[in-house]
PyMOL Python script that loads the backbone (N, CA, C, O; Angstrom):
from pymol import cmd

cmd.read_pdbstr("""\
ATOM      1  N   UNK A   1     -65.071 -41.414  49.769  1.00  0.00           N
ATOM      2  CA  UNK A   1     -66.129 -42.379  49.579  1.00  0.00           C
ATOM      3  C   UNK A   1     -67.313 -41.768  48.838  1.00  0.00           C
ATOM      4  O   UNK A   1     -67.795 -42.423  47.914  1.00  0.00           O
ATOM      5  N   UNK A   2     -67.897 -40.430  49.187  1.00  0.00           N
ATOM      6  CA  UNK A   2     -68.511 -39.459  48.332  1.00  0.00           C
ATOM      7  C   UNK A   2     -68.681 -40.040  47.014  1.00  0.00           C
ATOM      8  O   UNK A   2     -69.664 -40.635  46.573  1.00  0.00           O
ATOM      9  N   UNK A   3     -67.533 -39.768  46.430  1.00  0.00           N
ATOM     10  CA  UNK A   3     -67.255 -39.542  45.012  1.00  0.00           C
ATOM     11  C   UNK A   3     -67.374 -41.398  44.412  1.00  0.00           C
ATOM     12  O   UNK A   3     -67.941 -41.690  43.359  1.00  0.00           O
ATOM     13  N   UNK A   4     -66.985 -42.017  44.963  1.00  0.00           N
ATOM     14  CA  UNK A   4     -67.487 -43.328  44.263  1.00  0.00           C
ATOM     15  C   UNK A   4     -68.942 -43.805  44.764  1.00  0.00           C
ATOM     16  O   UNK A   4     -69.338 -44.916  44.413  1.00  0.00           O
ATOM     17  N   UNK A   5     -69.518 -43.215  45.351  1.00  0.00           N
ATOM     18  CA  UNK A   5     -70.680 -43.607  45.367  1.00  0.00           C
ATOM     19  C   UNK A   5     -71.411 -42.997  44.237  1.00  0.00           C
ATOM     20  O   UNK A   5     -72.224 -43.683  43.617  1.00  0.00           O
ATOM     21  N   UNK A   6     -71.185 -41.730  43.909  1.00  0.00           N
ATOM     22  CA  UNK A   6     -71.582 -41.051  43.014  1.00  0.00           C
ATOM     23  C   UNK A   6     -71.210 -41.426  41.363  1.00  0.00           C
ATOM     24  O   UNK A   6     -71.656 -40.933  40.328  1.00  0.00           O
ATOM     25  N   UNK A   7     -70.218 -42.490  41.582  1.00  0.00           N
ATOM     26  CA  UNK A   7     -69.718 -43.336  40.372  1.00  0.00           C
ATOM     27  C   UNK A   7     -70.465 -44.378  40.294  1.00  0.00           C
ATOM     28  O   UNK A   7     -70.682 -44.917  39.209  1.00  0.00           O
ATOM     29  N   UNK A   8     -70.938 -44.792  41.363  1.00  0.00           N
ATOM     30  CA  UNK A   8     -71.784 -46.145  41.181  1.00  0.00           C
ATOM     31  C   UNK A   8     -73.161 -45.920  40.798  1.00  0.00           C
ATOM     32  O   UNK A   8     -73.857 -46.615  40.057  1.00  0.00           O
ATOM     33  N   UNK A   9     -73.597 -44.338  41.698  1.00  0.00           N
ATOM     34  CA  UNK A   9     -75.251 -44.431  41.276  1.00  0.00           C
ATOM     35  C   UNK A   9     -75.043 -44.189  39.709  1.00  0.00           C
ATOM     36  O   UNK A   9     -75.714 -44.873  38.936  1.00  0.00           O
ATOM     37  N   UNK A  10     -74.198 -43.305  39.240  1.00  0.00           N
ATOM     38  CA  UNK A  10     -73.765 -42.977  37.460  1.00  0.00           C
ATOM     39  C   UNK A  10     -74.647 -43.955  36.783  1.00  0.00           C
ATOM     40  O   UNK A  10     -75.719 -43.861  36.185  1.00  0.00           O
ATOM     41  N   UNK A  11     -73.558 -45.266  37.177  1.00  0.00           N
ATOM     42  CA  UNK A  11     -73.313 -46.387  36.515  1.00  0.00           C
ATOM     43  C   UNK A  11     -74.742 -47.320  36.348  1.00  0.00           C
ATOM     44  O   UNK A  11     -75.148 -47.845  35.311  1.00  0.00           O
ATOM     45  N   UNK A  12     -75.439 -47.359  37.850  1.00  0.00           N
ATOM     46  CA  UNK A  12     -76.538 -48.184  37.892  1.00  0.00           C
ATOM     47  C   UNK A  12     -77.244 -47.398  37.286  1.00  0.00           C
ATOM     48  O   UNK A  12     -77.739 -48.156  36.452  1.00  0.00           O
ATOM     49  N   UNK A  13     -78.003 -45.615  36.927  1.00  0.00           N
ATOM     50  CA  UNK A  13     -78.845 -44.671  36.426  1.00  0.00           C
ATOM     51  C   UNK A  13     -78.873 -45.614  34.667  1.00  0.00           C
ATOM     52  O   UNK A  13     -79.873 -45.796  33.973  1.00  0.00           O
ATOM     53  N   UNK A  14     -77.444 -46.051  34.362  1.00  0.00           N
ATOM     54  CA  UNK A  14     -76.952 -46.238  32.620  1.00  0.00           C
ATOM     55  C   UNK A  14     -77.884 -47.624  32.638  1.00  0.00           C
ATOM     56  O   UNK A  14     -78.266 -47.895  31.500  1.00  0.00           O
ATOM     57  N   UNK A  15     -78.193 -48.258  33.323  1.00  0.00           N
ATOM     58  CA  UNK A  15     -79.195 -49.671  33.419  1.00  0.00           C
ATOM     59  C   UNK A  15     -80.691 -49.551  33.413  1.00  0.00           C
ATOM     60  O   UNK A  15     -81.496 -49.828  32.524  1.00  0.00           O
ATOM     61  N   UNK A  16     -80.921 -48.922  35.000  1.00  0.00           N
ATOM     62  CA  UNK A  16     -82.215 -48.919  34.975  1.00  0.00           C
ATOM     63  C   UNK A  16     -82.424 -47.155  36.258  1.00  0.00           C
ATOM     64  O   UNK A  16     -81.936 -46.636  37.263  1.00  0.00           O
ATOM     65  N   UNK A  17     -83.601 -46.936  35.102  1.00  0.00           N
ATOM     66  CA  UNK A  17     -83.470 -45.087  36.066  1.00  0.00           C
ATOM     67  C   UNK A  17     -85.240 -44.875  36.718  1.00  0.00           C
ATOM     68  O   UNK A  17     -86.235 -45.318  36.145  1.00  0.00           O
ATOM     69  N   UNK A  18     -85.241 -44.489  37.365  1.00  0.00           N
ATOM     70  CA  UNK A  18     -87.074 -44.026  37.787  1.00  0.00           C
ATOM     71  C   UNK A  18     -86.738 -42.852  38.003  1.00  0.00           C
ATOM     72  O   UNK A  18     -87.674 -42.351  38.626  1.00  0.00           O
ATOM     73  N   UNK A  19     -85.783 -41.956  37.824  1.00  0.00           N
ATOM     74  CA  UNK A  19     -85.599 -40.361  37.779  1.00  0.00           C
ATOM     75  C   UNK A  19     -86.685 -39.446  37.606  1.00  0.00           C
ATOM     76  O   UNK A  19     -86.922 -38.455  38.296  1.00  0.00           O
ATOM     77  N   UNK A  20     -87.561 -40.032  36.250  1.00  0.00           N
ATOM     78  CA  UNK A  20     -88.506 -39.540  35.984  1.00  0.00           C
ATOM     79  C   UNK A  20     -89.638 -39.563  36.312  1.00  0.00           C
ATOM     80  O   UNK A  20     -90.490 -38.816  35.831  1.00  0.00           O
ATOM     81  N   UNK A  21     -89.880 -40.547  37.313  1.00  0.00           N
ATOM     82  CA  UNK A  21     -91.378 -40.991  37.900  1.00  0.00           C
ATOM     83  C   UNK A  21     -91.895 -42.023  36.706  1.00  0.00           C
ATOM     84  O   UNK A  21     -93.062 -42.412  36.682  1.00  0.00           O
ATOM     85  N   UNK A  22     -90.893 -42.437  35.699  1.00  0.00           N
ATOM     86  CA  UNK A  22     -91.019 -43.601  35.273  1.00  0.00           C
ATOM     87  C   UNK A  22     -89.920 -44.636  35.375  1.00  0.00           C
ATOM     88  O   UNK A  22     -88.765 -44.375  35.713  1.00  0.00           O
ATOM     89  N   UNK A  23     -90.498 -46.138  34.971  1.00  0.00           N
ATOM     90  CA  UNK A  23     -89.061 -46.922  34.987  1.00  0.00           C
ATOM     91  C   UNK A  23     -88.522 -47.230  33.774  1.00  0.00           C
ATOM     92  O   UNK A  23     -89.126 -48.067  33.103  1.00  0.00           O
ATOM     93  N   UNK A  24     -87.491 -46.729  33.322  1.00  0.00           N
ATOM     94  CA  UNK A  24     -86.825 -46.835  32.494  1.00  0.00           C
ATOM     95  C   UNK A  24     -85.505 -47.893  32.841  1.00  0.00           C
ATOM     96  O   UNK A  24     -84.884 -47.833  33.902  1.00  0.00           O
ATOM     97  N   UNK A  25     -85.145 -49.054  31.529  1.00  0.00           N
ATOM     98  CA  UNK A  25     -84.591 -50.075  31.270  1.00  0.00           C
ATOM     99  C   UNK A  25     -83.792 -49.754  29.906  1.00  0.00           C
ATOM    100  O   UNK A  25     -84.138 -49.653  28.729  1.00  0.00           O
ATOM    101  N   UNK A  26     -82.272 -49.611  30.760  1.00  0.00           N
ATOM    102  CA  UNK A  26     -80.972 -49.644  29.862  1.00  0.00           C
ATOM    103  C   UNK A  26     -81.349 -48.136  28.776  1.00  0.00           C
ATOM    104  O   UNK A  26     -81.171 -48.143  27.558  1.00  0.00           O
ATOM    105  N   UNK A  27     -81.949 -46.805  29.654  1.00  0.00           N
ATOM    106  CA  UNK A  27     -81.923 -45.500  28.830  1.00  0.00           C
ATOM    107  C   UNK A  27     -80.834 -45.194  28.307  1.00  0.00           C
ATOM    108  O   UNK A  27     -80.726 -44.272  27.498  1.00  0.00           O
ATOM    109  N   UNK A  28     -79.712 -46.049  28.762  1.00  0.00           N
ATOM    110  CA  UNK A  28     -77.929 -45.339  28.446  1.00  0.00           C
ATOM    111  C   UNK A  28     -77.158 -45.996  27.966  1.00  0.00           C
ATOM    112  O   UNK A  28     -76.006 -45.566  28.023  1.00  0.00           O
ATOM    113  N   UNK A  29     -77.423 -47.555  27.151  1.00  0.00           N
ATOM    114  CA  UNK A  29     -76.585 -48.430  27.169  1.00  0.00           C
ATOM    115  C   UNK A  29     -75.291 -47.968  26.641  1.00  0.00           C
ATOM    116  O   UNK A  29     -75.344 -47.498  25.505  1.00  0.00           O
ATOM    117  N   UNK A  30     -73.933 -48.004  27.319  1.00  0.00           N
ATOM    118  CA  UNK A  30     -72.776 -47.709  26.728  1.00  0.00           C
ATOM    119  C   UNK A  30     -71.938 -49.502  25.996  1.00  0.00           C
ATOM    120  O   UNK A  30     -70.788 -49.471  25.559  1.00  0.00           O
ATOM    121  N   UNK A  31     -72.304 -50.101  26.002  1.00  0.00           N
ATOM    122  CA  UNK A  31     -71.578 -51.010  25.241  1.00  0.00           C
ATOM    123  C   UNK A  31     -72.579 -51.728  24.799  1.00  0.00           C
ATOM    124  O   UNK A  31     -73.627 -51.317  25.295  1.00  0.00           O
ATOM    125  N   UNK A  32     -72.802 -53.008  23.775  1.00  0.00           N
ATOM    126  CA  UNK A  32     -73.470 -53.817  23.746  1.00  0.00           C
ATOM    127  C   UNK A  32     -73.252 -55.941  24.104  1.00  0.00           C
ATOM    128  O   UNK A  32     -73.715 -56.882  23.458  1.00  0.00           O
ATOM    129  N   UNK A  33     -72.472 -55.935  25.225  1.00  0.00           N
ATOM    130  CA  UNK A  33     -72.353 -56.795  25.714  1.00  0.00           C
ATOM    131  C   UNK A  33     -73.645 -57.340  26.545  1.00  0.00           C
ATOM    132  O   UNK A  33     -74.688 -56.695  26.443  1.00  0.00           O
ATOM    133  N   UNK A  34     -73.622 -58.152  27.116  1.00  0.00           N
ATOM    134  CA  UNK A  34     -75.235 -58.813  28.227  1.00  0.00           C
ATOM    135  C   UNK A  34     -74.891 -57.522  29.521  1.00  0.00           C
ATOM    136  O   UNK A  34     -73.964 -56.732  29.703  1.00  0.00           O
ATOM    137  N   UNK A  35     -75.924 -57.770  30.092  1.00  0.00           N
ATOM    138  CA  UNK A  35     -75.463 -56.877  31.415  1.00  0.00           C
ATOM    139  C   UNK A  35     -76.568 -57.397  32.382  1.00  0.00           C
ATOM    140  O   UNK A  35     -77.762 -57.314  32.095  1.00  0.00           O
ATOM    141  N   UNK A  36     -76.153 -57.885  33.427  1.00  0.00           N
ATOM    142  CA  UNK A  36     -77.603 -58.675  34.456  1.00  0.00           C
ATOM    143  C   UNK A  36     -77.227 -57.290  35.943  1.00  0.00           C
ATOM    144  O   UNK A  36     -76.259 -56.726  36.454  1.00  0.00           O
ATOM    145  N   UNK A  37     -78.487 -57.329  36.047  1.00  0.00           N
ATOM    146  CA  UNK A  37     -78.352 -56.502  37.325  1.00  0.00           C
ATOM    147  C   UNK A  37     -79.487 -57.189  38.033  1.00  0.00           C
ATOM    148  O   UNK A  37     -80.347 -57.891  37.502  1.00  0.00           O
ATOM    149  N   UNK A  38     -79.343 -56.822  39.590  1.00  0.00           N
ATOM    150  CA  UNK A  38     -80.218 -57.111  40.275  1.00  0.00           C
ATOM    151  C   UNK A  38     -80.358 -56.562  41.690  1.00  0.00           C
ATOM    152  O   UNK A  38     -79.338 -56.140  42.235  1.00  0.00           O
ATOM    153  N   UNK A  39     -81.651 -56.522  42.409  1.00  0.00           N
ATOM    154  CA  UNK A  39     -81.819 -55.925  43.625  1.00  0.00           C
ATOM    155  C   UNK A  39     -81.950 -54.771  43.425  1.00  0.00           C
ATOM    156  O   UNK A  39     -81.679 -54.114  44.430  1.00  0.00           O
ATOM    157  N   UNK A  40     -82.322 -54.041  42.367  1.00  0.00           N
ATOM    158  CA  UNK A  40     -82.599 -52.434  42.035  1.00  0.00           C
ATOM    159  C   UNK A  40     -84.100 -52.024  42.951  1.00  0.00           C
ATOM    160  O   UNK A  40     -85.197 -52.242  42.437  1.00  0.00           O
ATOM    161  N   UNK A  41     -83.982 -51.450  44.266  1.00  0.00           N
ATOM    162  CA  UNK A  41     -85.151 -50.872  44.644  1.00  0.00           C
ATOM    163  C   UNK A  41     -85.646 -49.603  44.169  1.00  0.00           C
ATOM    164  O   UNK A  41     -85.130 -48.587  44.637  1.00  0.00           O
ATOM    165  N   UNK A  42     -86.641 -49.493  43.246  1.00  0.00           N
ATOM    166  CA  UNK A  42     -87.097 -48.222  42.481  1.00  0.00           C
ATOM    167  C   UNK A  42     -88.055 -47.448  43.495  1.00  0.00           C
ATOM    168  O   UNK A  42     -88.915 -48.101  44.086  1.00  0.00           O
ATOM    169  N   UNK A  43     -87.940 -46.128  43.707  1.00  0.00           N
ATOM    170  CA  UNK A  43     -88.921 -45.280  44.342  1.00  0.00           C
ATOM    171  C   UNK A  43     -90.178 -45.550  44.047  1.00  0.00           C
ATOM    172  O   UNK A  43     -91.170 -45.212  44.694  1.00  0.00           O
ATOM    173  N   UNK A  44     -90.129 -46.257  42.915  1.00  0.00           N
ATOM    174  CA  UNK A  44     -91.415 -46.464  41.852  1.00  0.00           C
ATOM    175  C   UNK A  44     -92.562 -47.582  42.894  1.00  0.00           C
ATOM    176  O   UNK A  44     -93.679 -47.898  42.483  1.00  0.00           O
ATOM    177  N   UNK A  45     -92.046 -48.009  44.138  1.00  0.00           N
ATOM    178  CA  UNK A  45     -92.539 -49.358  44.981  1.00  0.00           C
ATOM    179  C   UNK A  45     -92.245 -50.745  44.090  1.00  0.00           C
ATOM    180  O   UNK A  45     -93.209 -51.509  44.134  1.00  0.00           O
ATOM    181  N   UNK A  46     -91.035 -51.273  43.230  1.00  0.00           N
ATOM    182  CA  UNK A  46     -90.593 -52.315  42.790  1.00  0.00           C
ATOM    183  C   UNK A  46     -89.375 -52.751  42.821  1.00  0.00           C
ATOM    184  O   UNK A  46     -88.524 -51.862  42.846  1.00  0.00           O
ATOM    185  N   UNK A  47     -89.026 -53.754  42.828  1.00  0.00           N
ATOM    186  CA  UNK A  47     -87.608 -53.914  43.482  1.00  0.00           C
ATOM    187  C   UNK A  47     -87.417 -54.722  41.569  1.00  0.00           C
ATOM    188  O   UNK A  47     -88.176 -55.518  41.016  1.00  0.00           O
ATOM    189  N   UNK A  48     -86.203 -54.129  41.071  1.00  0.00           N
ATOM    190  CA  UNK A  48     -85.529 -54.976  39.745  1.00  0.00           C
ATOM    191  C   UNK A  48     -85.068 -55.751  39.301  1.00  0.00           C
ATOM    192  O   UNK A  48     -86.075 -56.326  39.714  1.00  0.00           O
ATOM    193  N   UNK A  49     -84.467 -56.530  38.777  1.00  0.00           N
ATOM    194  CA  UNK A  49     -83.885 -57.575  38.794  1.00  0.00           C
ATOM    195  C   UNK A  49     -83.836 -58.304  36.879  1.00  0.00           C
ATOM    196  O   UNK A  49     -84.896 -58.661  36.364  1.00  0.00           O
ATOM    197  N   UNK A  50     -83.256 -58.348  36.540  1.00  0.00           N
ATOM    198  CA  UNK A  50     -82.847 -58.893  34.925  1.00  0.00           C
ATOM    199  C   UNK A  50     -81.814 -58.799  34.020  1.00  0.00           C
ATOM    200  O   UNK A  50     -80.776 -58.367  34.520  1.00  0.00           O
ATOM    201  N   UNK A  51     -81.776 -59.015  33.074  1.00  0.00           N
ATOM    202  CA  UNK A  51     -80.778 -59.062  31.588  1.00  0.00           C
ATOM    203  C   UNK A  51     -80.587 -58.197  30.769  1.00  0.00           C
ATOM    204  O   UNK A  51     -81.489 -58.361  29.948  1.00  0.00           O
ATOM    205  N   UNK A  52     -80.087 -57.512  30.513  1.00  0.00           N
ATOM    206  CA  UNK A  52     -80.166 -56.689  28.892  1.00  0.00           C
ATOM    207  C   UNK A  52     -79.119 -57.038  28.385  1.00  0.00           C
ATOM    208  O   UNK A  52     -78.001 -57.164  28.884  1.00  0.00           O
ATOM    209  N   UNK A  53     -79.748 -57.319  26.622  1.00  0.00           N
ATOM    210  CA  UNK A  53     -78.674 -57.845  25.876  1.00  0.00           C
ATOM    211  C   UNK A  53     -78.994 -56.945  24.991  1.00  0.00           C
ATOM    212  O   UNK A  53     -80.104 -56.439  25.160  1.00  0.00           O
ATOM    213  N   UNK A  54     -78.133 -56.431  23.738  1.00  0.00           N
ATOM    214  CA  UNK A  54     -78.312 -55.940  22.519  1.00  0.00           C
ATOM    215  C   UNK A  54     -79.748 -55.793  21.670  1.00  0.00           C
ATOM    216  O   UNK A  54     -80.169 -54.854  20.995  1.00  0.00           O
ATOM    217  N   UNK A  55     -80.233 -56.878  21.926  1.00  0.00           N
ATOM    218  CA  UNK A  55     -81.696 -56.740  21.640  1.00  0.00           C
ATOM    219  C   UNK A  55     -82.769 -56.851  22.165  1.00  0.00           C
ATOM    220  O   UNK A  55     -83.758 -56.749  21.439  1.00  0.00           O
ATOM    221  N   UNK A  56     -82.972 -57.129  23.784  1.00  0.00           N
ATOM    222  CA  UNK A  56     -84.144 -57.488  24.320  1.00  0.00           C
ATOM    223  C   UNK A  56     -83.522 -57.330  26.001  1.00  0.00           C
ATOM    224  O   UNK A  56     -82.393 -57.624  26.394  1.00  0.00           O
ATOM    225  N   UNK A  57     -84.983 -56.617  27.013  1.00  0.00           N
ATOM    226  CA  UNK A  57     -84.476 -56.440  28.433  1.00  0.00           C
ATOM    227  C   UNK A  57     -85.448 -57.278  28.827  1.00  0.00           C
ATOM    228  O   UNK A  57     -86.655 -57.130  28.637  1.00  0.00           O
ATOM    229  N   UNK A  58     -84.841 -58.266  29.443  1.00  0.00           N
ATOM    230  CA  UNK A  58     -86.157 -59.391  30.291  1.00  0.00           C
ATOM    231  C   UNK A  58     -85.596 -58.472  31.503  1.00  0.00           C
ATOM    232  O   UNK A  58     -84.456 -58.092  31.767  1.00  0.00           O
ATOM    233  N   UNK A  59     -87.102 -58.224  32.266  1.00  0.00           N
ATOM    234  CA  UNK A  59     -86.769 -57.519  33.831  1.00  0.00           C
ATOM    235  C   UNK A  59     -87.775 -58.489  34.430  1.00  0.00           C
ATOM    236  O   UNK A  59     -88.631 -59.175  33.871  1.00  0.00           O
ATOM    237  N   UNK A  60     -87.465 -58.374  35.658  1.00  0.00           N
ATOM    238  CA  UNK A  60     -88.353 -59.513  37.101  1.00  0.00           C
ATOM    239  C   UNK A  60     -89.117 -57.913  37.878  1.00  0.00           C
ATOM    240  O   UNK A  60     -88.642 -56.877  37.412  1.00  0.00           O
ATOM    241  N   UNK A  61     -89.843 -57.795  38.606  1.00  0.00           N
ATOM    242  CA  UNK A  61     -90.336 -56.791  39.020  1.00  0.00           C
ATOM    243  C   UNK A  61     -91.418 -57.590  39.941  1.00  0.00           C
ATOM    244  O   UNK A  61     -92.386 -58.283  39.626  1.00  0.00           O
ATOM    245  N   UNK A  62     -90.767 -57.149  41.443  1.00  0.00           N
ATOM    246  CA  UNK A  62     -91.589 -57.540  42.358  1.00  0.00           C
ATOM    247  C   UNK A  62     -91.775 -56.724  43.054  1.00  0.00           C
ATOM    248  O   UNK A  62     -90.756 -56.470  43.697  1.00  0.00           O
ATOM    249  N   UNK A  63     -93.277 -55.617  43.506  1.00  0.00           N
ATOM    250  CA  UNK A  63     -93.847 -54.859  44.590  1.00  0.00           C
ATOM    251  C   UNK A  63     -93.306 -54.842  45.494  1.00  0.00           C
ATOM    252  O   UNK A  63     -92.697 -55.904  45.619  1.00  0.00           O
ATOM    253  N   UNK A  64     -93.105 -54.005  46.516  1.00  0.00           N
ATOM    254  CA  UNK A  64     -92.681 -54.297  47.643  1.00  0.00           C
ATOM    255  C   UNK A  64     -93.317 -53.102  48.878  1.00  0.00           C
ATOM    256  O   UNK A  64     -93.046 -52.629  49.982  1.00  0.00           O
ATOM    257  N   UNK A  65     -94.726 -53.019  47.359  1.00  0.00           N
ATOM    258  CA  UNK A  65     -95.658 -51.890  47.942  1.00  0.00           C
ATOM    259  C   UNK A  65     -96.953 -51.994  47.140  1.00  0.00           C
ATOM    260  O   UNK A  65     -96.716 -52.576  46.081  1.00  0.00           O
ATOM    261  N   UNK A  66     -97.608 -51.815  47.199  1.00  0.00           N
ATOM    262  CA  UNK A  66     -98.784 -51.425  46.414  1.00  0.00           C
ATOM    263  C   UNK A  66     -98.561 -50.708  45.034  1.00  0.00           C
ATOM    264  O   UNK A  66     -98.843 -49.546  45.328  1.00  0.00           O
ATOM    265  N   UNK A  67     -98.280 -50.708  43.932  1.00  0.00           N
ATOM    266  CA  UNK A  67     -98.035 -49.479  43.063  1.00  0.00           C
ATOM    267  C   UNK A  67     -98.200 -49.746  41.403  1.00  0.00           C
ATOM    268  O   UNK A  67     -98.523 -50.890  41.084  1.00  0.00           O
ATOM    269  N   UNK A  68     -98.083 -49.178  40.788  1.00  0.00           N
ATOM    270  CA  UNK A  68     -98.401 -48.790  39.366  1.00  0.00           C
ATOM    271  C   UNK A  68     -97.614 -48.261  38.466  1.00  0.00           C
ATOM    272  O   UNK A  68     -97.959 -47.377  37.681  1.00  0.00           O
ATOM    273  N   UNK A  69     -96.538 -48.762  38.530  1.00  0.00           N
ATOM    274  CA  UNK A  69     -94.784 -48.268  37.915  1.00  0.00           C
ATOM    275  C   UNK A  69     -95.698 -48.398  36.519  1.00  0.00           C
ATOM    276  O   UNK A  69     -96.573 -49.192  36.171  1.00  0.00           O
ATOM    277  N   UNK A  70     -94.940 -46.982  35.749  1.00  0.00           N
ATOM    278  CA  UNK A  70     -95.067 -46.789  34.385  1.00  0.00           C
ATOM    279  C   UNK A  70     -93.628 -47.289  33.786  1.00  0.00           C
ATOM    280  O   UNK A  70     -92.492 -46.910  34.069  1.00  0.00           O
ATOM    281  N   UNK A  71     -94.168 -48.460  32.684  1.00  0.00           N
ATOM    282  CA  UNK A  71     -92.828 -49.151  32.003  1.00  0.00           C
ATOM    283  C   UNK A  71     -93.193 -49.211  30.529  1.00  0.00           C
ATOM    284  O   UNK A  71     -94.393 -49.454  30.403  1.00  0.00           O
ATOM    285  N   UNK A  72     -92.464 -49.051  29.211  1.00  0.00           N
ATOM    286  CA  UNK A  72     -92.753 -48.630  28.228  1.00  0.00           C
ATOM    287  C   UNK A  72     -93.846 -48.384  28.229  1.00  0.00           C
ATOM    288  O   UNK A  72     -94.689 -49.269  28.082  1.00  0.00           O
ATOM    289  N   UNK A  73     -94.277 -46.637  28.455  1.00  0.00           N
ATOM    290  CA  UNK A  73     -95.562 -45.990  28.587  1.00  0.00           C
ATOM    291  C   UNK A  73     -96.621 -47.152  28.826  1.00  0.00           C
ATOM    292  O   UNK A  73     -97.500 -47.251  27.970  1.00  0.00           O
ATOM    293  N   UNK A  74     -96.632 -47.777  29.576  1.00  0.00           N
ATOM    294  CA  UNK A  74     -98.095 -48.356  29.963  1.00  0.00           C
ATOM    295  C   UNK A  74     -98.022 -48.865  31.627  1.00  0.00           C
ATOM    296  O   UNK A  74     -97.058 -49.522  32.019  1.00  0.00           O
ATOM    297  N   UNK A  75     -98.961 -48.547  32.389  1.00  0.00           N
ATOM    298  CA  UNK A  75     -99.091 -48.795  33.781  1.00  0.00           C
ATOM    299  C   UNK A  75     -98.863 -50.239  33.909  1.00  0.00           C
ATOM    300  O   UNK A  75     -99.160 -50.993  32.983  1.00  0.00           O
ATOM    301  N   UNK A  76     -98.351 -50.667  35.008  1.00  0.00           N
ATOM    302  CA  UNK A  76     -98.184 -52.022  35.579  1.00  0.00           C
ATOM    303  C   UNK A  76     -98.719 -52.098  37.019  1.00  0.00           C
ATOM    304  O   UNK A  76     -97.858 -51.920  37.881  1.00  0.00           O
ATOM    305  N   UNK A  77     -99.870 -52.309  37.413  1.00  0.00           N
ATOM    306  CA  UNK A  77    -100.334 -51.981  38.434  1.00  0.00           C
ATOM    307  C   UNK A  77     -99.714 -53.555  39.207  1.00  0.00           C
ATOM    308  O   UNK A  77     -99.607 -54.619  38.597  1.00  0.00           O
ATOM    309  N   UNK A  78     -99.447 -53.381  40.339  1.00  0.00           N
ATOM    310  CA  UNK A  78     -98.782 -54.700  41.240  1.00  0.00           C
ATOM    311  C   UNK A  78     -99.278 -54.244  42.710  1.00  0.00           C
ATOM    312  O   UNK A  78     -99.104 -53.137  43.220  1.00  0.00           O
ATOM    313  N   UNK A  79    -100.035 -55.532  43.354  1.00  0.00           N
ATOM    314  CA  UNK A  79    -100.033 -55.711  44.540  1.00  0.00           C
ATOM    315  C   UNK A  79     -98.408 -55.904  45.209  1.00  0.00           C
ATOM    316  O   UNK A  79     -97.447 -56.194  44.497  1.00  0.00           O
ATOM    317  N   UNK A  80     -98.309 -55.672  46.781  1.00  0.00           N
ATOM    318  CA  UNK A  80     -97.180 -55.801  47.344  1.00  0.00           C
ATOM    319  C   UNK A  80     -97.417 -57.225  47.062  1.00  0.00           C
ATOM    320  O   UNK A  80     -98.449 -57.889  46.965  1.00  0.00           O
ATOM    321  N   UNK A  81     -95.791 -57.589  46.927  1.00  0.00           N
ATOM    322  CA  UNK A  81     -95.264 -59.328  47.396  1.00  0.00           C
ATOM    323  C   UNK A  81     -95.853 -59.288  45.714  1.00  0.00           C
ATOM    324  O   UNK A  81     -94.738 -59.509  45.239  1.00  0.00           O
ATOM    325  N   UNK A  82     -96.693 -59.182  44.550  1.00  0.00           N
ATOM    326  CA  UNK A  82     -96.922 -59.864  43.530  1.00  0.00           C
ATOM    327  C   UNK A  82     -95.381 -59.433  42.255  1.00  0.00           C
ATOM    328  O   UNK A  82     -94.563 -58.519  42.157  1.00  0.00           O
ATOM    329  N   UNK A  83     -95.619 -60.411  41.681  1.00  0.00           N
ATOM    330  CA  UNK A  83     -94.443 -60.390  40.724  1.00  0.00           C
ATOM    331  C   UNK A  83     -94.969 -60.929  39.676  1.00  0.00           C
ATOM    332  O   UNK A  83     -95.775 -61.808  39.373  1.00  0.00           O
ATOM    333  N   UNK A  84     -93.871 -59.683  38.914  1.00  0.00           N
ATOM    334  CA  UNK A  84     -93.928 -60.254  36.674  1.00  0.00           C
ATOM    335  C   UNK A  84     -92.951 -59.961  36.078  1.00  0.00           C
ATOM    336  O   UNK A  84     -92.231 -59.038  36.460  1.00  0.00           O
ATOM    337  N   UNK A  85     -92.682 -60.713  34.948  1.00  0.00           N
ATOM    338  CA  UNK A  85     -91.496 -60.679  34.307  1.00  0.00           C
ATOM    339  C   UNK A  85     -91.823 -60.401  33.008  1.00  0.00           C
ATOM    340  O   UNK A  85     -92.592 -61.151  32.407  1.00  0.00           O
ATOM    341  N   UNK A  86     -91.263 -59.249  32.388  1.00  0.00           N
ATOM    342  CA  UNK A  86     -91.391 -58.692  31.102  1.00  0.00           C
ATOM    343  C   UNK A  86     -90.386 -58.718  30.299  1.00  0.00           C
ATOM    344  O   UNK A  86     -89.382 -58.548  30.991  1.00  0.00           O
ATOM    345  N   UNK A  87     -90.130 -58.829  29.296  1.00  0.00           N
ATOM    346  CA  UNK A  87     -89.412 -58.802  28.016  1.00  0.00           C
ATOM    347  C   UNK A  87     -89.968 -57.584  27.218  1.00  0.00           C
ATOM    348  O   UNK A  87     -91.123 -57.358  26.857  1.00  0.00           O
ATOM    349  N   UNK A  88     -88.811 -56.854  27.042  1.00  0.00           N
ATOM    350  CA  UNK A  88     -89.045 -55.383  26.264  1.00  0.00           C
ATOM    351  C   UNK A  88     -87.828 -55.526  24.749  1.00  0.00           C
ATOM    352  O   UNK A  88     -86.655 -55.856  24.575  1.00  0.00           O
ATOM    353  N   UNK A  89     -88.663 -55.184  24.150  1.00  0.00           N
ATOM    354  CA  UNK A  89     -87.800 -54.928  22.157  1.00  0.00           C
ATOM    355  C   UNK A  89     -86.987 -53.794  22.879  1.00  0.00           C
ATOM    356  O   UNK A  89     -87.487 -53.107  23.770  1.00  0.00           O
ATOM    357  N   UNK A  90     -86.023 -53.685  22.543  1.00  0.00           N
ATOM    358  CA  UNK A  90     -84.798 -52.062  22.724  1.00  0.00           C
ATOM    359  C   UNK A  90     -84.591 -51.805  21.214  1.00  0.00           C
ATOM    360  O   UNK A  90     -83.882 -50.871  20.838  1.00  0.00           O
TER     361      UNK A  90
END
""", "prot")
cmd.dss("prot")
cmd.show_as("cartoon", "prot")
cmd.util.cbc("prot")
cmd.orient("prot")
């Protein structure tokens, strides 16, 4: 069981990563088909949720803490419980 969990975090890291103490959206894309993910809780205090297509990542991003997730280099400061939805150029 180990080892496919370690296939899955792989897989979700290729979508969306906060590895870095930032949030990064689709750093790895391996194909260019749509790809929707959702329920991504980031260390970052935001929980994920959106689309990436070939040209554009609409993400949902709702607090689930107080915090200030860095998303294409610029702060997003969010009360807990507040929510926004961004569209990013890839």
């Amino acid at each position: 069981m180990a080892t496919h969990g370690l296939v899955a975090q792989s897989l979700a890291h290729n979508v969306v990563s906060d590895f870095w103490g930032r949030l990064e959206v689709a750093p790895c894309r391996v194909h260019d088909s749509p790809v929707r993910f959702g329920n991504f809780h980031s260390r970052l205090g935001v929980k994920v949720d959106g689309e990436i297509t070939p040209a554009t990542a609409t993400i949902t991003l709702k607090a689930w803490q107080d915090c200030a997730p860095i998303i294409a280099d610029k702060s997003r400061p969010l009360w807990k419980g507040e929510q926004c939805v961004l569209t990013l150029e890839l």
